[in-house]
C-alpha positions as CSV (number, residue, x, y, z in Angstrom):
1,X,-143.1,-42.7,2.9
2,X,-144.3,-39.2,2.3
3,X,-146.8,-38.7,5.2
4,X,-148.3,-35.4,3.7
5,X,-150.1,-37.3,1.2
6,X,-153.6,-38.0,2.2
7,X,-153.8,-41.4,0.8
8,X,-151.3,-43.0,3.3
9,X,-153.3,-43.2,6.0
10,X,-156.9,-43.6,7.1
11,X,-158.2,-43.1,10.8
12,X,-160.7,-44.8,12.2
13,X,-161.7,-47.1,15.6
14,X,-162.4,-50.6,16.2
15,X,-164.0,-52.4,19.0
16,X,-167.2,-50.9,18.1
17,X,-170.4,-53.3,18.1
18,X,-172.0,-54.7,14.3
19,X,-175.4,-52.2,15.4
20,X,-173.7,-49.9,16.5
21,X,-173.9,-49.6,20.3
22,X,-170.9,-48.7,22.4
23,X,-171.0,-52.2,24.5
24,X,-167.0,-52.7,23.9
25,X,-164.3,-50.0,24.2
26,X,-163.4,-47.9,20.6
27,X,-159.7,-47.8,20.4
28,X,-158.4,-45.7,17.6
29,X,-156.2,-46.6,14.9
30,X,-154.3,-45.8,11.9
31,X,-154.2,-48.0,8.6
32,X,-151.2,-47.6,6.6
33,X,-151.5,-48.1,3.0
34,X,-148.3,-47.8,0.3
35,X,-147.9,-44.5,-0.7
36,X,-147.6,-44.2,-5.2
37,X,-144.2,-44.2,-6.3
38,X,-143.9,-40.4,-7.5
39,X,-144.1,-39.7,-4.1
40,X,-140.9,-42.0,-3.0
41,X,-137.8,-40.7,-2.2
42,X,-134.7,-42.3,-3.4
43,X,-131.7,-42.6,-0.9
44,X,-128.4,-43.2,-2.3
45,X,-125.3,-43.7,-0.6
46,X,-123.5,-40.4,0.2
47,X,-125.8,-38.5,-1.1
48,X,-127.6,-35.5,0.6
49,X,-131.0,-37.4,1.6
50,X,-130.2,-39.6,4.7
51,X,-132.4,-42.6,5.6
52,X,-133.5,-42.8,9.2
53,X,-131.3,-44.1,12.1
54,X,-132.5,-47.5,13.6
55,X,-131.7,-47.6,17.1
56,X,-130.4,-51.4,18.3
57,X,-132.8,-53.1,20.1
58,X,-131.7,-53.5,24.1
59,X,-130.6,-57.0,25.0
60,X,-133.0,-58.1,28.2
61,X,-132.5,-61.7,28.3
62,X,-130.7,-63.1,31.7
63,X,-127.5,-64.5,30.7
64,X,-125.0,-62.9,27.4
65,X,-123.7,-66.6,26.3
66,X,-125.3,-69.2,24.2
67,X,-126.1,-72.4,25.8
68,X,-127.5,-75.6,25.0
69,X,-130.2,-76.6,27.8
70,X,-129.8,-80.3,28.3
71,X,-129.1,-82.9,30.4
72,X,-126.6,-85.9,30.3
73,X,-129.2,-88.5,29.4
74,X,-131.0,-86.1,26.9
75,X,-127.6,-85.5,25.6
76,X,-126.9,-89.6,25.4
77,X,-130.3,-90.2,23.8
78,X,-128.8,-87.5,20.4
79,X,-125.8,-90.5,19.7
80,X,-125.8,-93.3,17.8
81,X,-124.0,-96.8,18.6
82,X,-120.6,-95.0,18.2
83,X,-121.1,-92.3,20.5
84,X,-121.4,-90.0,17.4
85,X,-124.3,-87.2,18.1
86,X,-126.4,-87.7,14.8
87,X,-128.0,-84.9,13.1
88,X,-131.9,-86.4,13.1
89,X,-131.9,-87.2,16.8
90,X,-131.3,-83.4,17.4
91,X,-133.8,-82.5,15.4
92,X,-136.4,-84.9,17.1
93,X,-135.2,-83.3,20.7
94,X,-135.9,-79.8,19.4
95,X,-139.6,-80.7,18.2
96,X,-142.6,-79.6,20.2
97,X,-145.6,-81.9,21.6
98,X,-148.9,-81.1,21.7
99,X,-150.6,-81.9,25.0
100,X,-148.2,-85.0,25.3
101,X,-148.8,-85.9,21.5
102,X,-145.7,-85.9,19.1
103,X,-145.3,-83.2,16.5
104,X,-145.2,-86.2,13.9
105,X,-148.2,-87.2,15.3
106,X,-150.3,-84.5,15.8
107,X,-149.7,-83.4,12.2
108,X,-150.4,-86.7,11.0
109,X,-153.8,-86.0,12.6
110,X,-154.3,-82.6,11.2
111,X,-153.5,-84.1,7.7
112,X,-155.7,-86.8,8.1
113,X,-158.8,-84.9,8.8
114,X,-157.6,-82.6,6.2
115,X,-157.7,-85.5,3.6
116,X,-161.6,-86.2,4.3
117,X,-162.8,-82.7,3.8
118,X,-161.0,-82.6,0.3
119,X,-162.5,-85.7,-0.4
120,X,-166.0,-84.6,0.5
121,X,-166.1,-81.2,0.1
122,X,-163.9,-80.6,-3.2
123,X,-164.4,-83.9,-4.8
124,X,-160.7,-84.5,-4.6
125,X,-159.3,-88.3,-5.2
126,X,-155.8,-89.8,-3.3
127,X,-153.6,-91.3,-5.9
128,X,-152.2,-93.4,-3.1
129,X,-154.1,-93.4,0.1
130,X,-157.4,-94.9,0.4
131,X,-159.1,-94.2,4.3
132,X,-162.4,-96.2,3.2
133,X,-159.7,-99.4,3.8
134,X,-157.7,-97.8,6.6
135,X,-154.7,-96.9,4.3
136,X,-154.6,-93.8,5.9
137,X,-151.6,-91.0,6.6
138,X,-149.4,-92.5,9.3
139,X,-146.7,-90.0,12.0
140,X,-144.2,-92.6,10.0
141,X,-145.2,-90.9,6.9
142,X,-145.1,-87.5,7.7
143,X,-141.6,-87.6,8.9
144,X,-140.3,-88.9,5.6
145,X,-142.4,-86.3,3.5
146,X,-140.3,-84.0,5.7
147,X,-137.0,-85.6,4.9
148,X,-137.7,-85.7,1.1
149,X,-138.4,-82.1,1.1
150,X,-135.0,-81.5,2.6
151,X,-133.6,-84.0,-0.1
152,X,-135.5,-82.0,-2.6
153,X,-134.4,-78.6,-1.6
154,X,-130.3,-79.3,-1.3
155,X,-130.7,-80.7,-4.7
156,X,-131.8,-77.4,-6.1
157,X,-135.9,-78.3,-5.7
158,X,-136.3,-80.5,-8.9
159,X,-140.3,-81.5,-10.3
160,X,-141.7,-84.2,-8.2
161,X,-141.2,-86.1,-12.0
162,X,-137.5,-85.7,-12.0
163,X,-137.3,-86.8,-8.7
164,X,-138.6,-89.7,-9.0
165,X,-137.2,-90.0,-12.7
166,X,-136.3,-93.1,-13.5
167,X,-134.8,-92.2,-17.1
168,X,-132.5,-89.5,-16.2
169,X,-130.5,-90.4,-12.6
170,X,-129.0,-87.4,-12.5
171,X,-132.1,-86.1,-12.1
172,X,-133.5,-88.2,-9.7
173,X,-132.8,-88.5,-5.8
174,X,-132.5,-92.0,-4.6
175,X,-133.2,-91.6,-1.1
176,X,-136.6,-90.5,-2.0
177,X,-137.4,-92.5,-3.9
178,X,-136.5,-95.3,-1.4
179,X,-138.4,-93.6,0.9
180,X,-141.9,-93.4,-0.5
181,X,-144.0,-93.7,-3.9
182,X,-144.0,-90.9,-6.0
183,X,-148.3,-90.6,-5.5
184,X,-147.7,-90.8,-1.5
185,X,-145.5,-87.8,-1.8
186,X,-148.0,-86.0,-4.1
187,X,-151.3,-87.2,-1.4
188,X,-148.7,-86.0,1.7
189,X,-148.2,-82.5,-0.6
190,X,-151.7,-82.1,-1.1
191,X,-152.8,-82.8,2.9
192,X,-150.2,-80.5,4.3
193,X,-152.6,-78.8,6.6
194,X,-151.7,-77.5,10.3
195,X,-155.3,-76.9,11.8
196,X,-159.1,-78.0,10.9
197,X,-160.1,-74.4,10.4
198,X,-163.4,-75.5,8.7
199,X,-166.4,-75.9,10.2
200,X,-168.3,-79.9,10.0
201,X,-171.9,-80.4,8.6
202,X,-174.8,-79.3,10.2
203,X,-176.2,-81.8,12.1
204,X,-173.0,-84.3,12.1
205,X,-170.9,-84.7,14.6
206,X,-167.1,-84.3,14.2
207,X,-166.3,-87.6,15.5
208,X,-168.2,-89.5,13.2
209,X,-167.2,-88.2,9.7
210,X,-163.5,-87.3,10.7
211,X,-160.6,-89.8,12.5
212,X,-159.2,-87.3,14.5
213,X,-160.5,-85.0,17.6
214,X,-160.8,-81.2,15.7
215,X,-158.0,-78.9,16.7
216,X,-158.1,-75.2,15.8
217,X,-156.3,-72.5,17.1
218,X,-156.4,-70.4,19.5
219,X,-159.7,-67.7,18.5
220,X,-157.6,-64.8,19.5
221,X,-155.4,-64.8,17.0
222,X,-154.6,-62.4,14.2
223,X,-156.5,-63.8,10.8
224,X,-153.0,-64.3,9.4
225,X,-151.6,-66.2,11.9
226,X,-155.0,-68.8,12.0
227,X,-153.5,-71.8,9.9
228,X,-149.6,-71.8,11.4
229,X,-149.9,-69.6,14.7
230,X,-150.0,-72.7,16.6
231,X,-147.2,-74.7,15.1
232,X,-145.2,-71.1,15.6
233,X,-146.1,-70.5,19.1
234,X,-145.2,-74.6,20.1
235,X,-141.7,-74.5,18.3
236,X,-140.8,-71.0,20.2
237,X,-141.8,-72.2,23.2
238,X,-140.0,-75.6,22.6
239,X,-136.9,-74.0,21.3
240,X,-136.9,-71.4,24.6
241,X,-136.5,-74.5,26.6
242,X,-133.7,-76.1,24.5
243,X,-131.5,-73.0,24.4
244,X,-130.5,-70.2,25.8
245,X,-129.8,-67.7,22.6
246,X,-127.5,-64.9,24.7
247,X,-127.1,-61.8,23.1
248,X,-125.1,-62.4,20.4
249,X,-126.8,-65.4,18.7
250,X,-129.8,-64.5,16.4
251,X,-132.3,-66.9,14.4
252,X,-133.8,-64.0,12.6
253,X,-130.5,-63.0,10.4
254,X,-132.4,-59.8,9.3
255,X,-131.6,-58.5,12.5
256,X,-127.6,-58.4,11.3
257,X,-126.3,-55.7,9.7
258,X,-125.1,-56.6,6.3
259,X,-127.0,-59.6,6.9
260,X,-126.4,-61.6,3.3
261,X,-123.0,-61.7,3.6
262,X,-122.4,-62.1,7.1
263,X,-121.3,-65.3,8.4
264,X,-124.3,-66.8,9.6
265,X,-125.8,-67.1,5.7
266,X,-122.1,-68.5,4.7
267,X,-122.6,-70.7,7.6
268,X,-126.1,-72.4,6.5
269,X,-124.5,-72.5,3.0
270,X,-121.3,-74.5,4.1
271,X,-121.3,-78.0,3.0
272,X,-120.8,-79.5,6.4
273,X,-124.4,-78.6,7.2
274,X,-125.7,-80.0,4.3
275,X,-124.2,-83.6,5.0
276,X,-125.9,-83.0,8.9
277,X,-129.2,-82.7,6.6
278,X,-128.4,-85.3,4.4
279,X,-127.9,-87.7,7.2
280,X,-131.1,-86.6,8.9
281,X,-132.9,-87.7,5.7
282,X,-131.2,-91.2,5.4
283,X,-132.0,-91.6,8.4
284,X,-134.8,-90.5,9.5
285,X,-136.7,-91.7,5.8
286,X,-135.7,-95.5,6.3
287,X,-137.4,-95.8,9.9
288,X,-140.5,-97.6,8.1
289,X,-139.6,-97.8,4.3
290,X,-143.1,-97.5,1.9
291,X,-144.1,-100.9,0.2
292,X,-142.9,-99.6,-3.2
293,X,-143.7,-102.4,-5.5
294,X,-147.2,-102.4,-4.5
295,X,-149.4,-99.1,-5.3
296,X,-152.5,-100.1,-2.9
297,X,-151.3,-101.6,0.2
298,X,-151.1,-99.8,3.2
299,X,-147.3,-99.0,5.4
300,X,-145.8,-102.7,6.6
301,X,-142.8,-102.6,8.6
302,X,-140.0,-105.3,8.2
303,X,-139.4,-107.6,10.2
């Protein structure tokens, strides 16, 4: 970035009061903007213009190793009847709660409330779920919306038709299919919603129009982080307690040089880790299979 040119940057303060008193603290800033391409400057290898040295960031964590933070019955809880760790149990163990409440189900909750206000406010119609007779989104449901995604993306992402083709089975993906209907999936896709960042009719209470408590997030945060700064901040957290990273284990592969072809990308890639996913999704997908023959009844479970 060429900082000569005027256009790059703008000064200015914040923290300054809407009529202009001086009740909170000015703090000056600078805004960057992205500087027109005549002024860029193109750096080729071996070539006289050198881009800038980046300096590795100091390790500061307490211990250099990875390890796993768990204990033996946490760790006999992950196996199935054959003593065999199973991918989907993991996966449940690293999930955060929410003031006791599962992930499953506190997101079940979000998309719940989340369903209403589409209803009311945009006029929008479930093809599947119908609250006014308590066929509503269920924790069960959410986890296998999860797991079909996962199907979905090691198949290449296919149309939610060709997933649930039923001319063309190359196309399709059984285990979805098995899983849920084809308009649950689309309600589940259309409800994804991580916080009830609207605000509820004047002179209505929350509780009686909505089926869940209102949870936003915390007011503090930066306007981009308002819809998924919470479900960010719980899986850190969670994943902080779960294992100890060391200092040379990274989750952000970015922070790698040659970073694309390094073995952590080759690693994600590698067959084996697909089959862990794959048997997360069978899995975790068949808990409380979707009454598939009927379109209007709600969940039953088998006996």
């Amino acid at each position: 970035m060429d900082e000569s040119n005027n256009n790059d940057k703008d000064e200015g303060t914040v923290g300054a009061t809407e009529d202009g008193g001086d009740d909170e603290e000015e703090e000056e800033h600078i805004i960057y903007k992205k500087t027109n391409p005549e002024h860029w400057t193109c750096i080729k290898p071996g070539g006289r213009a050198q881009g800038r040295d980046a300096e590795p960031i100091p390790f500061s964590g307490d211990t250099e190793e990875f390890d796993v933070n768990i204990t033996d019955e946490e760790l006999e809880k992950l196996k199935d009847e054959s003593g065999d760790i199973r991918f989907y149990k993991v996966m449940e163990w690293l999930l955060p709660d929410f003031d006791g409440e599962s992930f499953w189900e506190w997101l079940a909750a979000r998309m719940r409330n989340y369903m209403l206000y589409l209803m009311d406010e945009k006029e929008w119609k479930p093809r599947y779920y119908d609250p006014s007779v308590d066929n509503v989104i269920l924790a069960d449901h959410v986890t296998r919306f999860f797991g079909s995604q996962s199907s979905r993306m090691l198949r290449g992402f296919p149309s939610i038709n060709k997933t649930w083709s039923t001319r063309e089975s190359l196309d399709a993906i059984g285990v979805v299919k098995e899983s849920m209907p084809k308009d649950a999936f689309r309600d589940l896709y259309r409800c994804l919603h991580f916080t009830d960042d609207w605000e509820g009719e004047e002179g209505i209470n929350w509780e009686d129009k909505y089926l869940d408590a209102k949870y936003e997030s915390c007011p503090d945060s930066a306007k981009h982080r308002k819809k998924f700064g919470a479900v960010e901040d719980a899986f850190n957290a969670r994943w902080k307690e779960c294992v100890t990273f060391g200092k040379w284990l990274t989750f952000d592969e970015s922070r790698v040089a040659d970073w694309y072809h390094s073995p952590i990308i080759l690693l994600v890639r590698s067959q084996s880790q697909f089959e862990r996913v794959r048997h997360f999704i069978l899995s975790a997908s068949r808990k409380v299979p979707l009454n598939v023959k009927t379109s209007r009844s709600c969940l039953r479970r088998k006996v």
